[in-house]
N, C-alpha and C positions, 0 to 999 in steps of 0.2 A: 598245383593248386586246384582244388576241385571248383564248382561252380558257383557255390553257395559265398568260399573265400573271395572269390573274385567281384561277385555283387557286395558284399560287404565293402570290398577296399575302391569300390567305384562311384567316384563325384558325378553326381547328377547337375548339370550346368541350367537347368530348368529350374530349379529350387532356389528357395532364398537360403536356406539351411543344407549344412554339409550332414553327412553322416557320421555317426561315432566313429575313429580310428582312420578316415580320411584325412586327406592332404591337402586344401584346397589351393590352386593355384590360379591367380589373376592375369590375363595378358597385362601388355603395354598400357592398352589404351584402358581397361577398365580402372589401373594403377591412376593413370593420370586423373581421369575422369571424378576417380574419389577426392583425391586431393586438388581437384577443383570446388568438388561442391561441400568442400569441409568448412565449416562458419568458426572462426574464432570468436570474434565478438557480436553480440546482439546491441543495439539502442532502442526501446521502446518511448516513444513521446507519445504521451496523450495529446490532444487537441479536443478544446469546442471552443468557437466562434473567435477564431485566431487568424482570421483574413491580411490582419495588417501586421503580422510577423511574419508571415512564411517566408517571403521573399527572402528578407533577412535569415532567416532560421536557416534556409537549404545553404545560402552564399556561408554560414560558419558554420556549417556539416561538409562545405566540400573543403574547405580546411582543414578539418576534422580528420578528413578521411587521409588525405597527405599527409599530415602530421604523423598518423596513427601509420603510414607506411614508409616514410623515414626511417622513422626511429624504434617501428619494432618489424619490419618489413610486412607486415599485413597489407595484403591489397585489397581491393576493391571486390573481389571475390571471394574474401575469407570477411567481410566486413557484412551486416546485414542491420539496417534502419529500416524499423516499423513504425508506421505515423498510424495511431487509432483516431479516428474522425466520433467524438462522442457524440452524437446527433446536432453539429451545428447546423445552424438556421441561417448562417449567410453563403459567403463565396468560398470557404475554408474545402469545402471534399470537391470543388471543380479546379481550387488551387493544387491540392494534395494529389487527384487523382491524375494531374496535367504531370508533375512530378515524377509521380508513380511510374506512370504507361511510357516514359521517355528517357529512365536511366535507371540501367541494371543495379540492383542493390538496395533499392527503396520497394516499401512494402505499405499498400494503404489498405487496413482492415475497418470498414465502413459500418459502425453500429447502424441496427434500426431504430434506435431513438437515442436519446441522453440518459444513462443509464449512472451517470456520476463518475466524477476521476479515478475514483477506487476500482471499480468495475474494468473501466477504458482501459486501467494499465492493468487488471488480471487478463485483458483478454490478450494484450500485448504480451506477455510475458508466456504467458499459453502455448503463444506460437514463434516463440523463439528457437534458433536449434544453436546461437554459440555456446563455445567451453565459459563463454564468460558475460554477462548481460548486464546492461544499463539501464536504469530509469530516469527518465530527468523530464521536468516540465518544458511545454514549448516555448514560454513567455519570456526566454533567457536570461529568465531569472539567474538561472543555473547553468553558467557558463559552459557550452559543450567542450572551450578547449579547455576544459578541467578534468577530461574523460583521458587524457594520457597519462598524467597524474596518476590520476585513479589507476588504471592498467598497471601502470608499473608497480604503483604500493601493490596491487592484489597479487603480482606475478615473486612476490617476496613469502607469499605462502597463504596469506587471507583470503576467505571464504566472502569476506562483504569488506567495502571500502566504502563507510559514507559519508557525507560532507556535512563539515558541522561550522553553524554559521554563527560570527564574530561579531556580524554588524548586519543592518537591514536597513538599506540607501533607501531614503525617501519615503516610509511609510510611517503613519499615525502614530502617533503614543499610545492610542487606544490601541491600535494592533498590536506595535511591541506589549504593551504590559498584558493585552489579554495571554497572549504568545507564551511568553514568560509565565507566566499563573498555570495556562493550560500546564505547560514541561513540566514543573517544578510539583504541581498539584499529579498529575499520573505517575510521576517520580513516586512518590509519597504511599499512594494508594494502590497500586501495581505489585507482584509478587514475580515480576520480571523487569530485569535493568535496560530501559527503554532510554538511551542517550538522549538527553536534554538541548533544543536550537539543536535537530534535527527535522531533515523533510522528507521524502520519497527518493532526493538526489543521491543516486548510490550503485555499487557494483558488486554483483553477487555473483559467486561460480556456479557452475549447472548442478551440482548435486543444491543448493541454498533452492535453488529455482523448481530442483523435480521436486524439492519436498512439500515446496509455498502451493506449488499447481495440484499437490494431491489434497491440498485441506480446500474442502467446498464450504464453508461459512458462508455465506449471504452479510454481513455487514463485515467487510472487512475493510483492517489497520495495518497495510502492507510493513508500515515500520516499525508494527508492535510485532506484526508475524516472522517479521528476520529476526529481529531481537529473540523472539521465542525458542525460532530455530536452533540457533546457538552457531558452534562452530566459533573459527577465530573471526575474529572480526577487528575491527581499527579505524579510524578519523584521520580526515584532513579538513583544516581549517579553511574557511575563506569568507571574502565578502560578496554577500548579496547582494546582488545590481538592482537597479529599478527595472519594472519593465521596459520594454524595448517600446512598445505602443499598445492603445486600450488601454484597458479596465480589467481590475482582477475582477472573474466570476465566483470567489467564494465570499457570499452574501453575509452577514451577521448569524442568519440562521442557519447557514450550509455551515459553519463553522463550529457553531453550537452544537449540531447532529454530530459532524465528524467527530466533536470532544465527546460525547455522551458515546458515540460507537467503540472510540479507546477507551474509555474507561469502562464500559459492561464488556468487552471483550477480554481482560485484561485481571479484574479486580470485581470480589463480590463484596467488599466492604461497605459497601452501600447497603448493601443486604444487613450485613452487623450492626451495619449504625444504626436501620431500624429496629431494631430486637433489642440492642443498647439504650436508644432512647425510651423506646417502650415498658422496660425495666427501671429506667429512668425515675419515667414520669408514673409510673403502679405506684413505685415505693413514695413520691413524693404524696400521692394520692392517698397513700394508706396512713401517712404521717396526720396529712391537715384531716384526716378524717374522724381520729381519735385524740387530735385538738381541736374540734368542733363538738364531740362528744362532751370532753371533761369544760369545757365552758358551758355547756348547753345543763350538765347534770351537776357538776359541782360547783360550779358557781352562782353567782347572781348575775353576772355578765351576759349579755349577749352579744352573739357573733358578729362584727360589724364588716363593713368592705362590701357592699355586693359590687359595687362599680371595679372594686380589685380582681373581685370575681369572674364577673364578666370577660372582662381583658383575658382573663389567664385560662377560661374556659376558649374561646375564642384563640386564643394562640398553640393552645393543647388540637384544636380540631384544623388549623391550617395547617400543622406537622403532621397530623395523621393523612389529611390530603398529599402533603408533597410526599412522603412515605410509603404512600399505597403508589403512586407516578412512579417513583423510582423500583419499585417492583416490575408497575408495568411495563415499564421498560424491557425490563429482563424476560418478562411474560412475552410479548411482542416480539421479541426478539427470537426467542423459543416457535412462537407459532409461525416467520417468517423461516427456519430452519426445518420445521415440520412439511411444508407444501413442495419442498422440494423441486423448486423453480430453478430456469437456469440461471445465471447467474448476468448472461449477457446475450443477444441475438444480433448475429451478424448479418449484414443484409446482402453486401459481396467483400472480397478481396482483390484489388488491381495491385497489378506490378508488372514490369518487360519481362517477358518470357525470352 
């Protein structure tokens, strides 16, 4: 074998990459070494200002974790929990990061401000490496021992496993019915099948995960973007607990945004309806126009109503206002995609090394 054959057929052990028509071989230890630091599963939680959960929250994550190595042998090394800290303002990133810095397998990525849940859990999910990831909020809402559950439905061949909720312990009527209106209403207006009393609670495999982390959107519907995705997907039913303690942080108006975000993301039929009603109301315009005429020129009659008038000129210029809004919306939403911002800035990352 001359010179040139022999650099060909030779592994450079310097490189991360082998050469064409090479054989790469692993010792012992680097064998082992891999299959330590291989992640089965990821859990992303977002957090902001969740001081009087955590305790709680870590005491049925180490449950969690047991469960989850029982019954499908995953240990504590194949298992990886990332807490994102969304800029809370109390004791929440000195609780998290106490967490973090004192037991292998926890991950605290620390925004530099409040950047919103949506944001929180793209950054989590970012920095994920298992075959298989979680989302689920911290307020346990979303029961974590539901996460085995879940594992096993995904490990039957589905791509996403999400939890789709039966009942909702202890919260308002106004919240159920608006809840309800939202699903039922982006059902409706959507030109993708977006499951109805669904949340962010859910399990998706790595190819669902590399495709969500390649779409950069700036207002995004993580549960319109699985659905988008496609792939197989499935439900498991359950009930929603109350929270555990606090206050839900999504306001009246964070609600409204989030609904207005699913629906421009999603559906431009808003767009239709304007152009629809606009056609609408020309034709009705051109009707009473050439029935103002033949009173005016054939008859004796004069045109009566202006107080009818008024009203209906007036209710014609308050749809033209909400009309051009919902545009804007779309516009706004265009020029926040234009500037090309990141989407989220880290301030650190703690975890045991």
């Amino acid at each position: 074998m001359n010179k040139k054959m022999q650099q060909f057929t030779t592994v450079n052990s310097n490189k991360n990459k082998y050469k064409r028509g090479s054989i790469p071989r692993l010792d012992h230890y680097e064998l082992k070494h891999n299959v330590q630091k291989k992640v089965t599963l990821s859990i992303v939680i977002p957090l902001y200002n969740e001081e009087t959960i955590i305790e709680e929250l870590f005491a049925r994550l180490q449950i969690l974790l047991t469960k989850m190595e029982q019954k499908f042998a995953i240990n504590k090394g194949q298992l990886e929990i990332i807490f994102v800290n969304d800029g809370s303002s109390d004791s929440t990133l000195f609780r998290l990061k106490e967490i973090c810095t004192n037991n292998i397998g926890f991950t605290l990525i620390n925004l530099s401000r409040n950047f919103g849940h949506q944001m929180a859990s793209t950054a989590g999910l970012e920095h994920t490496k298992g075959d298989f990831v979680v989302l689920m909020d911290g307020d346990l809402q979303d029961p974590p021992e539901m996460v085995v559950e879940m594992y096993q439905k995904a490990q039957e061949g589905f791509d996403v496993v999400y939890a789709k909720r039966i009942s909702r312990a202890k919260e308002s009527l106004f919240k159920k019915w608006t809840a309800k209106l939202f699903y039922r209403s982006l059902s409706m207006l959507t030109t993708i099948d977006i499951p109805v009393d669904t949340g962010d609670f859910r399990i998706m495999s790595r190819r669902v995960i590399q495709e969500m982390n390649a779409m950069p959107e700036r207002h995004r519907f993580i549960r319109g973007l699985t659905s988008w995705i496609g792939f197989k997907q499935t439900s498991i039913e359950y009930e929603r607990a109350e929270r555990f303690a606090g206050q839900t942080k999504f306001s009246v108006t964070k609600m409204l945004s989030f609904a207005i975000d699913g629906l421009t993301s999603f559906s431009s039929i808003p767009l239709r309806l304007a152009s629809l009603l606009g056609y609408t109301f020309t034709f009705i315009a051109v009707v009473y126009t050439f029935y103002v005429l033949y009173k005016r020129f054939l008859t004796e009659d004069t045109v009566q109503g202006w107080s009818s008038m008024m009203i209906f000129v007036l209710l014609i210029g308050g749809i033209q206002f909400i009309l051009l809004g919902m545009m804007g919306e779309y516009v706004g939403r265009i020029y926040d995609e234009v500037k090309q911002r990141p989407l989220y800035i880290i301030e650190d990352i703690y975890k045991k090394e």
